[in-house]
N, C-alpha and C positions, 0 to 999 in steps of 0.2 A: 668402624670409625663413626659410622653415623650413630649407632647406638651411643656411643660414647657421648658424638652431642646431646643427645637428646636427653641423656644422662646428667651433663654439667646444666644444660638448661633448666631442668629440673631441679636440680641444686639451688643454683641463683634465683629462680621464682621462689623458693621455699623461704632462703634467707632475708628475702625482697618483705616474705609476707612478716616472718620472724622479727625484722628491724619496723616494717612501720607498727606491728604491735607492739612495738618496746617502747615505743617512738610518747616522752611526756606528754601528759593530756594540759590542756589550756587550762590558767589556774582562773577561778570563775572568783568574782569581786569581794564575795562573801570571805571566802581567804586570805586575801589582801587586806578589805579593809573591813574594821568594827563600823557596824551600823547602832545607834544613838540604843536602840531597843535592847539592845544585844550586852549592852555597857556595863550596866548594875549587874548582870547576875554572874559577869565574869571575874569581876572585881571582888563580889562576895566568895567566890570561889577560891578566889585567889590571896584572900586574906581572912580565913576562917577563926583567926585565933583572935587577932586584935582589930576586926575592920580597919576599913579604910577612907578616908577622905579627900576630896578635889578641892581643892585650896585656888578663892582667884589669884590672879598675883600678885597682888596687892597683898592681899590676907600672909600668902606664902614668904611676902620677903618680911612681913611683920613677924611672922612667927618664928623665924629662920636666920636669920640675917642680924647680926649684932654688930655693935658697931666698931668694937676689937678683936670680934672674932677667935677663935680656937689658938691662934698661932700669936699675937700680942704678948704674953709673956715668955716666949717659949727660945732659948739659946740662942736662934737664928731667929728673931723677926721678922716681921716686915721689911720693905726696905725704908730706911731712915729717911728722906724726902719726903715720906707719901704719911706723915704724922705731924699733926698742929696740938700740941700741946698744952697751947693757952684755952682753946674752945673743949680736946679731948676727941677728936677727930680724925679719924682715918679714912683714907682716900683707897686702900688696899687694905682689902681684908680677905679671910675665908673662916666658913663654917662650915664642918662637917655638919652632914645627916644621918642620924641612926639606923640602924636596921630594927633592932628589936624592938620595935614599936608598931603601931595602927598603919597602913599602907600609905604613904603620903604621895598623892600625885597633883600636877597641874597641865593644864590640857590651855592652848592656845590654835589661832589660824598662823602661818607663817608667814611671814611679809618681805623675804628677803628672796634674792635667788643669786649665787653663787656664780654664776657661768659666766657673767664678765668680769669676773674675779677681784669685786670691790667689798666683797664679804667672804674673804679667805678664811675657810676653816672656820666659820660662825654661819649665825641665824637670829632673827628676833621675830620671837612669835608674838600676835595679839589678842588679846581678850574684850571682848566689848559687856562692860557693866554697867547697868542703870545708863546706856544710850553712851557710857563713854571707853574711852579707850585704857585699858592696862598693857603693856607690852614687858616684855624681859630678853635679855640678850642670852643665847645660849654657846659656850665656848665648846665642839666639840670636832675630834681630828676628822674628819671625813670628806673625803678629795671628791669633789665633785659630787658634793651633798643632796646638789637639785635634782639630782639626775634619780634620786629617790624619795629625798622629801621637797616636794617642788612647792613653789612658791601657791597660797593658797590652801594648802593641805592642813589641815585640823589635824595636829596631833595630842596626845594624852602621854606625858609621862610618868614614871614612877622614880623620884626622887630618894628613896632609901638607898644609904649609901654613896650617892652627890656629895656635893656642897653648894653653896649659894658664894657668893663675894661679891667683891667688888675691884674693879681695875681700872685704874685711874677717876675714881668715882664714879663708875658706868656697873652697878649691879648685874651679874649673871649669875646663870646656873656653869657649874664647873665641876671640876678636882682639885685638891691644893696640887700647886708646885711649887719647888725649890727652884728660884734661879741665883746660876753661881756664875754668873757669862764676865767672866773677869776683862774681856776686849770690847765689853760696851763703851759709850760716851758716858760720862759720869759713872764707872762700873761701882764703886765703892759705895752709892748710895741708893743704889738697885739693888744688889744683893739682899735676898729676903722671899719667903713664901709672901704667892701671891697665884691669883686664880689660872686653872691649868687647862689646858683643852680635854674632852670629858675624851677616851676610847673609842672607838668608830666601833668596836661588836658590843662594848659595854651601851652603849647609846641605842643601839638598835635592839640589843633584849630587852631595854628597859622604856623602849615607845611605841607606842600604836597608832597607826593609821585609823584615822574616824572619817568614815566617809570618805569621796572622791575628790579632788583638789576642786576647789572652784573662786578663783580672784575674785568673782561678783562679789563676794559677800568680806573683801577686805573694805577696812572703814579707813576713810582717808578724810583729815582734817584740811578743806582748805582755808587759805587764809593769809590777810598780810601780814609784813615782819608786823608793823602795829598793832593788827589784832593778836598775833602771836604771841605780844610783848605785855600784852593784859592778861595775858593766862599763865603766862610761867614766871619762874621767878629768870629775870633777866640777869641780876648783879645782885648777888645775897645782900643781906643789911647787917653791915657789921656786929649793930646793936643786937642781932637777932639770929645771926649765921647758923648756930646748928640748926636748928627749926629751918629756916631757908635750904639749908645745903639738904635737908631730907627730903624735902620738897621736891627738888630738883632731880634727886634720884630715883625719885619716881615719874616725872617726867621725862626722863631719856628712854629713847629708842620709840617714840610715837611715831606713827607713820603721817606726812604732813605733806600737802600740797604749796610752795610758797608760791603765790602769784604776785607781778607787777613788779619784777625785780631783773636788778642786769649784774653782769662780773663787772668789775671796777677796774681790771686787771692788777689789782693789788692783792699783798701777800702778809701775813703776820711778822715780823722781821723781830719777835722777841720782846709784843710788846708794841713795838709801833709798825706803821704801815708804808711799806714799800712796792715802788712799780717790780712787777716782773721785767727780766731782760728778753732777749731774741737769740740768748747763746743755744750751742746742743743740750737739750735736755739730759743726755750721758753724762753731761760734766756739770751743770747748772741746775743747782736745788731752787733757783729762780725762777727759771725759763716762764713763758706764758701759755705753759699747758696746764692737765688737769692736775697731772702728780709727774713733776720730773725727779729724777735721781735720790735720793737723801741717801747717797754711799751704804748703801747695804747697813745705814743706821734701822729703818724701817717704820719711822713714825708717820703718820695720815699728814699727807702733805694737806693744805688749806688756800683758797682764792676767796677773796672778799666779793659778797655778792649783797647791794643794797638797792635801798627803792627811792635813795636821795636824802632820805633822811636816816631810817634805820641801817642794820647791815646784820647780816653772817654769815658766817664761814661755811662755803661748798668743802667737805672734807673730802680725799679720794686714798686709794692706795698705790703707791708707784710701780706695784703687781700687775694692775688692773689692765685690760684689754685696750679701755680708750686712754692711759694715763698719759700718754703723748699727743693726744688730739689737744688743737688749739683750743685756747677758751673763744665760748662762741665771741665774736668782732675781733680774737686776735687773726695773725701773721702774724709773716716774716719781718714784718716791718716793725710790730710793735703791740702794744694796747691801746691806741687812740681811737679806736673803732667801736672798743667793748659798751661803752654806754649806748649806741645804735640798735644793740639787740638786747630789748625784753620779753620776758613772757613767766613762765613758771619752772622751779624746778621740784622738783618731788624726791621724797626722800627720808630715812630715818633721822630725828632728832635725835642729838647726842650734845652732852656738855662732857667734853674730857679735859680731868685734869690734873698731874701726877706731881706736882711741888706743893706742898703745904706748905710754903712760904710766901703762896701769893695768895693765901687767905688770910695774910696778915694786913694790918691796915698804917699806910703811915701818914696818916691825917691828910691828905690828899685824896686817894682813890685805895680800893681793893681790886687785885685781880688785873689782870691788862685789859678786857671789855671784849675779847674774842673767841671764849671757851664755846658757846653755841654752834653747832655746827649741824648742817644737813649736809645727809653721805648717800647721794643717789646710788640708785643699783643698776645703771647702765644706764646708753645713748642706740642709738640705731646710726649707724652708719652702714655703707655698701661694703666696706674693706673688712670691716670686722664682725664675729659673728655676735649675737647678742640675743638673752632671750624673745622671743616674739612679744611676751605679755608686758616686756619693761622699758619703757621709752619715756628716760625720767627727765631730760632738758627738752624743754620747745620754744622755744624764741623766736624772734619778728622783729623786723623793721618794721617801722612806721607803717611804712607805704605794705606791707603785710609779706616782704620777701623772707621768706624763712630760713634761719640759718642750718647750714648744712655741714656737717662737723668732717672738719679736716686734717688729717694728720700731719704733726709736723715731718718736712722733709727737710735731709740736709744739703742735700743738690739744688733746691730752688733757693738760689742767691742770686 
């Protein structure tokens, strides 16, 4: 019997020694991520026939990017809303990218983080040229994106085989898709190829990690609505619209600090501007939080946010982690509080806009005046979790008491 132990003993030390030498070795940086030295000669390797090119983004949606794109003539179009006819204008487009060509890539930092879920299934990376900022939205399926390419991270990708578009006038990198969602709100004039989310393994053969993430070196524009409103085009000029509206498409997704600014506790109501109410946010596409309900329609709910004279739109998703937290100065009581708390909100600029019939002019005004919008990427709260690095609203009283973001509750009546 006792041989017998000393036998099994002997066994289990063997397979003890057996498993930790099976046991993966730690993968060391150089595996993970390309280092800047290391770039050129992998690239030349990797396209020995036709070289390849790093296109800024700028450059990229110039060369890439048309304004009918691939799908404009094709049986099933666009969808019929997202076309102005009189200018020649498409607010939805896509263009294929070839393969059998020179390696086309474009390489940005990421400015975006996923985990409080107000950039579902996207990213907008940034490029900084001649001191300024390029950015592009990237549409691609990947659940919980940060958690690999985390905010910060310089990636390079290889565009053959992509496509570029645009959706609701906001330029990305994509795939075309077909949507046929017959139970939409207006279904009949959505129907239409329009940018897709790129594969979660297609996306990952096709990007590299450059160097270690590092937020210090994200460029953030700060600034007020006012100064803001000298650098972009605010309200196209009819007289001059396409030119304008190009303009603009290139200024969305900047990353931007707005200082001196409060929620109004008001809402875009179609056009014109209405208080939010105090109902449940479950039933109320009103409520005075960040994003309540829009019935499983799914469009970026919007709160007016000005500095007394300017204003724009905090855009959020009703997905999002804080989208039932008050807006800072609301309660259960109402909005009369919200001009009490200013300070800054941070966040991707975006002008969305999917009716090419309010690019028409009818001798009054163009447009409703609230397409602009900044889409923070989280709040810090105790209840919720939220990246460490993103703490995009800070607000204050007067007197310097700081607002402390509170979730609507239905029991406190």
């Amino acid at each position: 019997m006792k041989t017998i132990k000393n036998l099994s003993y002997i066994a289990l030390l063997s397979c003890g020694i057996i498993l930790s030498s099976c046991e993966p070795k730690a993968l060391e940086p150089d595996q993970v991520f390309v280092q800047e030295d290391q770039l050129a000669a992998e690239l030349e390797k990797e396209n020995p026939v036709h070289g390849y090119k790093i296109y800024s983004l700028d450059e990229f949606l110039d060369a890439f990017m048309t304004e009918k794109g691939d799908f404009g003539n094709d049986t099933t179009p666009y969808r019929t809303r997202s076309y102005d006819p009189e200018h020649g204008l498409y607010l939805y487009s896509v263009d294929t990218i070839k393969t059998d060509t020179l390696g086309i890539y474009i390489r940005g930092r990421i400015t975006t983080d996923d985990y409080a879920g107000n950039f579902y299934k996207s990213m907008v990376i940034q490029q900084i040229v001649d001191g300024k900022q390029q950015n592009l939205r990237i549409s691609v399926d990947l659940g919980s994106g940060a958690g690999m390419y985390q905010i910060g991270q310089e990636i390079l990708i290889r565009c053959n085989g992509l496509a570029v578009g645009r959706y609701a006038n906001q330029p990305q990198l994509c795939v075309p898709s077909y949507n046929n969602n017959i139970y939409a709100m207006s279904a009949s004039q959505k129907v239409g190829w329009c940018p897709g989310r790129i594969e979660s393994s297609v996306f990952r053969r096709n990007t590299r990690m450059l160097g270690a993430p590092d937020v210090s070196k994200l460029v953030y524009d700060t600034l007020t609505l006012a100064q803001l409103y000298t650098e972009i085009v605010r309200k196209p000029n009819y007289n001059n619209i396409a030119t304008e509206i190009h303009k603009i498409r290139k200024q969305d997704g900047r990353l931007v600090v707005i200082k001196g600014v409060h929620f109004t506790g008001q809402y875009d109501n179609n056009g014109t501007l209405a208080y939010c109410d105090t109902q449940h946010p479950d039933s109320s596409s009103n409520a005075n939080v960040f994003a309540p309900t829009t019935t499983n329609i799914g469009y970026p709910q919007s709160r007016l946010v000005s500095d007394g004279t300017n204003s724009i739109m905090c855009s959020c998703s009703e997905y999002a982690k804080f989208a039932f937290f008050y807006l800072p100065g609301a309660d259960k009581e109402g909005v009369t509080h919200c001009p009490d708390y200013s300070g800054t909100i941070t966040g991707i600029l975006g002008w969305y806009e999917d009716k090419a019939e309010n690019l028409s002019f009818d001798g009054k005004k163009m447009l409703d005046g609230y397409e602009w919008s900044v889409t923070p990427r989280g709040i810090s709260a105790e209840n919720i979790a939220c990246s460490p690095v993103v703490y995009d609203i800070k607000m204050a009283k007067a007197d310097g008491t700081p607002w402390i973001p509170m979730e609507y509750d239905p029991n406190d009546k």
